[in-house]
C-alpha atoms as one frame of an Amber mdcrd trajectory, in Angstrom:
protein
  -5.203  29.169   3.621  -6.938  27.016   5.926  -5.867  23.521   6.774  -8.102
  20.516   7.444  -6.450  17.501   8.945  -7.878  14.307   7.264  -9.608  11.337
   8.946  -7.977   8.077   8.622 -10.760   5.269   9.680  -9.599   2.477   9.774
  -5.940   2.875   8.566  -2.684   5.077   9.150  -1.358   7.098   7.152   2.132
   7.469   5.072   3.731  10.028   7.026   7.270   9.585   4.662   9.595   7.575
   3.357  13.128   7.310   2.381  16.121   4.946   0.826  14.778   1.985   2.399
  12.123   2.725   4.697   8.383   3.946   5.588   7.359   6.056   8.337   3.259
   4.762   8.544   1.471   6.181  11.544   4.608   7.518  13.062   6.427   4.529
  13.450   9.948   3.315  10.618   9.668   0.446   9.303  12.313  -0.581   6.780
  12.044  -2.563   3.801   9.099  -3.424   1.939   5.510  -2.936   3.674   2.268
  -3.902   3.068  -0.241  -0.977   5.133  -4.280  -1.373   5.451  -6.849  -1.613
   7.641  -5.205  -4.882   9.507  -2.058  -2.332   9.979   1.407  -2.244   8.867
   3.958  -5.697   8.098   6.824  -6.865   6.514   5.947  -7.571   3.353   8.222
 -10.605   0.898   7.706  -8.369  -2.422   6.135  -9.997  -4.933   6.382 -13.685
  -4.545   4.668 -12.922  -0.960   0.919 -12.826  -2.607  -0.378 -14.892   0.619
  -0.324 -11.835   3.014  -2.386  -9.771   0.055  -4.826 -12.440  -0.378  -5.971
 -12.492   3.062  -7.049  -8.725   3.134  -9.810  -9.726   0.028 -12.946  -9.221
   2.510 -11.387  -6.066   3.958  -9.862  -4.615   0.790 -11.551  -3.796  -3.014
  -8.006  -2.069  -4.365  -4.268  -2.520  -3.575  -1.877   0.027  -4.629   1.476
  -1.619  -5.136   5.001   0.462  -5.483   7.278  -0.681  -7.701  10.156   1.366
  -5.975  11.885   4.717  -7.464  10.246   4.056 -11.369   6.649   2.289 -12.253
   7.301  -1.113 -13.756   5.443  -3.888 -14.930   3.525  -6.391 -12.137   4.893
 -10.084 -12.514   1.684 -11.902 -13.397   1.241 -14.589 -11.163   1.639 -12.204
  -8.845  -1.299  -9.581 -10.681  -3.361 -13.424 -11.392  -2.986 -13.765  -7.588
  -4.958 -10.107  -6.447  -7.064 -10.290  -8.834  -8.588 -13.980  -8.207  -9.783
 -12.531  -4.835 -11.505 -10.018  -6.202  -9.348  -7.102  -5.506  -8.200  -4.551
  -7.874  -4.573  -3.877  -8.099  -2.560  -1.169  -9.633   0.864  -0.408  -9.783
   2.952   3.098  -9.583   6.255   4.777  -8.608   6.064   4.049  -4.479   6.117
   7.754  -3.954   2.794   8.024  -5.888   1.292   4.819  -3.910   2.377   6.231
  -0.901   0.029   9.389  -1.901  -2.682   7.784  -3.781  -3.287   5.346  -1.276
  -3.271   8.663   1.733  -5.832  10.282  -0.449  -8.191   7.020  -0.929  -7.571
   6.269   2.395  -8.349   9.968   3.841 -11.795   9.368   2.211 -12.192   6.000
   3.759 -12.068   3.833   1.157 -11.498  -0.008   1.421  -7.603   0.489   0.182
  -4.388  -1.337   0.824  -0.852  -0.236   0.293   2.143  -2.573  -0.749   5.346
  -0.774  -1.142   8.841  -1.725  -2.343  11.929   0.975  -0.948  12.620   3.786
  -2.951
């Protein structure tokens, strides 16, 4: 089987993650994240919508991880995304951390926002 490495434009991938952190590019960071094409921070969880909101012109999607199991996204939080104009959908973070390596791989305008597993 060949192998192709995928392109990552304008962002860096997941590489892994673990109880309480995320390797993106290489590098641990520990505790929630927020990862797009402005690169990797600290992110509050969900009462920090400010640091979402300012990726609207760079971003059509973010993929938010709810931690170990999918759960509901609080709504002034969803209300928040959404009235920029972004998409949002939540998952498991595992299956962020993947969808948002495949969109990503294929350059699309993505962003990742990740609780700890």
């Amino acid at each position: 089987m060949q192998l192709n490495e995928a392109p990552f434009p304008d962002v860096k991938p997941v590489d892994g993650y673990g109880p309480g952190f995320f390797r993106v590019g290489g590098e641990v960071y520990y505790g929630a994240v927020i990862t797009g094409p402005e690169g990797t921070v600290a992110w509050g969880g969900f009462e920090d919508t400010a640091a979402l909101t300012r990726l609207a012109a760079k971003v059509d999607v973010v993929l938010v991880g709810t931690g170990p199991e999918i759960a509901h996204l609080p709504g002034p939080f969803r209300a928040a995304i959404e009235a920029e104009g972004m998409g949002v959908e939540s998952m498991a973070s595992p299956a962020a951390c993947r969808s948002f390596n495949v969109l990503a791989s294929e350059g699309r305008r993505v962003a990742l926002a990740v609780l700890p597993v």
